[in-house]
OpenMM code with the backbone's topology and positions (N, CA, C; nanometers):
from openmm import Vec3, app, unit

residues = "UNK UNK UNK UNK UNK UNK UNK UNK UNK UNK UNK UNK UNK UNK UNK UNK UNK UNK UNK UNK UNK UNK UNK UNK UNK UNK UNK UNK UNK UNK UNK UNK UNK UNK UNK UNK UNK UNK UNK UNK UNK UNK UNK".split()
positions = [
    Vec3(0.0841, -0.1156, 0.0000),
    Vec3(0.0000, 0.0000, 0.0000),
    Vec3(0.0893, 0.1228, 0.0000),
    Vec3(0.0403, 0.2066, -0.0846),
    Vec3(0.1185, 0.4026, -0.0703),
    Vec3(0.0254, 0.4169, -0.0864),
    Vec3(0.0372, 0.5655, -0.0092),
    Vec3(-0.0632, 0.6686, 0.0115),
    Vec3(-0.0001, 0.7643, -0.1768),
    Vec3(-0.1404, 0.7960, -0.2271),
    Vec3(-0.1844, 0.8579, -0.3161),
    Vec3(-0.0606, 0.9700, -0.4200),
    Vec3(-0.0410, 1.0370, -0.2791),
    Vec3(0.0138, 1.1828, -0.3015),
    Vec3(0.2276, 1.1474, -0.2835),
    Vec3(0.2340, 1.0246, -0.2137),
    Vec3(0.3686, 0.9808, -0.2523),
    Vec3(0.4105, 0.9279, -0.3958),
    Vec3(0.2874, 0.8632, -0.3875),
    Vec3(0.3221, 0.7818, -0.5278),
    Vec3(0.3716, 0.9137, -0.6570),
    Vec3(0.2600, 0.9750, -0.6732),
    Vec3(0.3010, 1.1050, -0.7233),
    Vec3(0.4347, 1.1797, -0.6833),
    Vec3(0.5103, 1.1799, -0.5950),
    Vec3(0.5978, 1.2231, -0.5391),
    Vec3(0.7301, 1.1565, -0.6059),
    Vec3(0.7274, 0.9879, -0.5784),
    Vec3(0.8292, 0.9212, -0.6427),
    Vec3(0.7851, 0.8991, -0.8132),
    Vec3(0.7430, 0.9156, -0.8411),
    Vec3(0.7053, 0.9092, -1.0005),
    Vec3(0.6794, 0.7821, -1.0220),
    Vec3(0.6895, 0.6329, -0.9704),
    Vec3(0.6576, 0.4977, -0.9645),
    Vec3(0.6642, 0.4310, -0.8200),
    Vec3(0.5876, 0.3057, -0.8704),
    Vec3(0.6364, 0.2403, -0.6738),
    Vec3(0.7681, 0.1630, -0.7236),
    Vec3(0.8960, 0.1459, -0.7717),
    Vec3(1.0194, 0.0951, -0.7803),
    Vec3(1.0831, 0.2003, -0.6746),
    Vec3(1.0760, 0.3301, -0.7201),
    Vec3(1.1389, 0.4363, -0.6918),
    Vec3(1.0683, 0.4654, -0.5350),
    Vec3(0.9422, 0.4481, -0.4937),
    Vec3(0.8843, 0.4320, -0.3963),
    Vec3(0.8965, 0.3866, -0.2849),
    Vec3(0.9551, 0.2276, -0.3190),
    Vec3(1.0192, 0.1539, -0.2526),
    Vec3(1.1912, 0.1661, -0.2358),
    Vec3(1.2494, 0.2284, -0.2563),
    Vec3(1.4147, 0.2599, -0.2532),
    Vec3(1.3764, 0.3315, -0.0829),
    Vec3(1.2385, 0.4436, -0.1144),
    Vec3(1.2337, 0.5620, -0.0234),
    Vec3(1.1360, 0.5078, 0.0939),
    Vec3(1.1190, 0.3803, 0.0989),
    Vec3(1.0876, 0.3092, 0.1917),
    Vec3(0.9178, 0.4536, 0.2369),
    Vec3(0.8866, 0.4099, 0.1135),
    Vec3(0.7096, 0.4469, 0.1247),
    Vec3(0.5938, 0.3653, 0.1076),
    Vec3(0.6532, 0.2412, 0.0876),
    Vec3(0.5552, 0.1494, 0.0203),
    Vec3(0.5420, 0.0619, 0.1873),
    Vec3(0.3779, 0.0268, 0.1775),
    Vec3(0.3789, -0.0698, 0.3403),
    Vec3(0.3008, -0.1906, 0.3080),
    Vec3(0.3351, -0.2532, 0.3421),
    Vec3(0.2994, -0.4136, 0.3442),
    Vec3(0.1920, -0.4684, 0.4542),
    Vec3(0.0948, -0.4485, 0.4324),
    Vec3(-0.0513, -0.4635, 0.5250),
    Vec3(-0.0868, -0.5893, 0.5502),
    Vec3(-0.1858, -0.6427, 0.6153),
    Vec3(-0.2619, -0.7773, 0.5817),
    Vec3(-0.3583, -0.7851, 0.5712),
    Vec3(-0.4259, -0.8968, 0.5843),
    Vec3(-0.5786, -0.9088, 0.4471),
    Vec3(-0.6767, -0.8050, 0.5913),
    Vec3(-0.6783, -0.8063, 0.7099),
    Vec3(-0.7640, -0.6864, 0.7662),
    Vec3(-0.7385, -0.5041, 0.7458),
    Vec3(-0.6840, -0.4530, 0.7126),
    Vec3(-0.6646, -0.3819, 0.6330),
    Vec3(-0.7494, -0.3302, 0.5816),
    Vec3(-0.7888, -0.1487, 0.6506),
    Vec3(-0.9619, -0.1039, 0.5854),
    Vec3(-0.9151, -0.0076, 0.4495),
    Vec3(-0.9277, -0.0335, 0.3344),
    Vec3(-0.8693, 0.0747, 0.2577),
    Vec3(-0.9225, 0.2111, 0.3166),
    Vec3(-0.8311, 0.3337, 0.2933),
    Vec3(-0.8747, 0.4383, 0.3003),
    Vec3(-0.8953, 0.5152, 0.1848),
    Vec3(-0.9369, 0.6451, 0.1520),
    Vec3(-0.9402, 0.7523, -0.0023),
    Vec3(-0.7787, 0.8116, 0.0461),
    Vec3(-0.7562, 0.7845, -0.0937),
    Vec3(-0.5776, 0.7970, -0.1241),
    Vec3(-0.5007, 0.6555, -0.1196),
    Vec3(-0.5744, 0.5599, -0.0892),
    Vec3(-0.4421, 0.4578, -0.0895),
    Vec3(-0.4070, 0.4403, -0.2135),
    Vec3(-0.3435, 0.3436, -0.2775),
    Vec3(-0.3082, 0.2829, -0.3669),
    Vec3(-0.2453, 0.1317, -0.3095),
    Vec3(-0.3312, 0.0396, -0.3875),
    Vec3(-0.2959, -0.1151, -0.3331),
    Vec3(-0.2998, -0.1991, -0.4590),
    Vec3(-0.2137, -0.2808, -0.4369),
    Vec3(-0.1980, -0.4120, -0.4434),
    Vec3(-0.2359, -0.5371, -0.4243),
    Vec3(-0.3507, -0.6019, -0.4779),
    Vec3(-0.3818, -0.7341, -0.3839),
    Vec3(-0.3180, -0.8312, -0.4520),
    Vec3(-0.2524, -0.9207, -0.3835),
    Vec3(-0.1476, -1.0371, -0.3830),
    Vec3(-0.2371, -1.1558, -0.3726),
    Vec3(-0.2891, -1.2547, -0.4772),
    Vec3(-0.3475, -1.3647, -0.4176),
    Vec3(-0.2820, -1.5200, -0.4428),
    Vec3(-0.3500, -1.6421, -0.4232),
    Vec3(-0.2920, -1.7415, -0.4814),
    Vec3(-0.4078, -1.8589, -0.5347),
    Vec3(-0.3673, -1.8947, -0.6435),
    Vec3(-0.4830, -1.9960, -0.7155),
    Vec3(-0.4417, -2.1203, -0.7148),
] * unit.nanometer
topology = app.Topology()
chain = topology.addChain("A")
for resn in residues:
    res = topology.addResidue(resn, chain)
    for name in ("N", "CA", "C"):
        topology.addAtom(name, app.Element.getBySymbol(name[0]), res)
């Protein structure tokens, strides 16, 4: 998960993650307005 206005900040989440903005949640986790996520599953 990044918040909205970082992502914009680092110009990608690669660059995001160098700047240790990106957070690693678990499945309880309430989205908020501004996140930006990722869901990770398995089939």
């Amino acid at each position: 998960m990044i918040k909205y206005d970082k992502l914009l900040e680092y110009k990608n989440v690669a660059e995001a993650r160098k700047h240790a903005a990106v957070q690693l949640e678990g499945k309880n986790y309430i989205v908020r307005d501004g996140d930006c996520i990722t869901v990770l599953f398995n089939v």
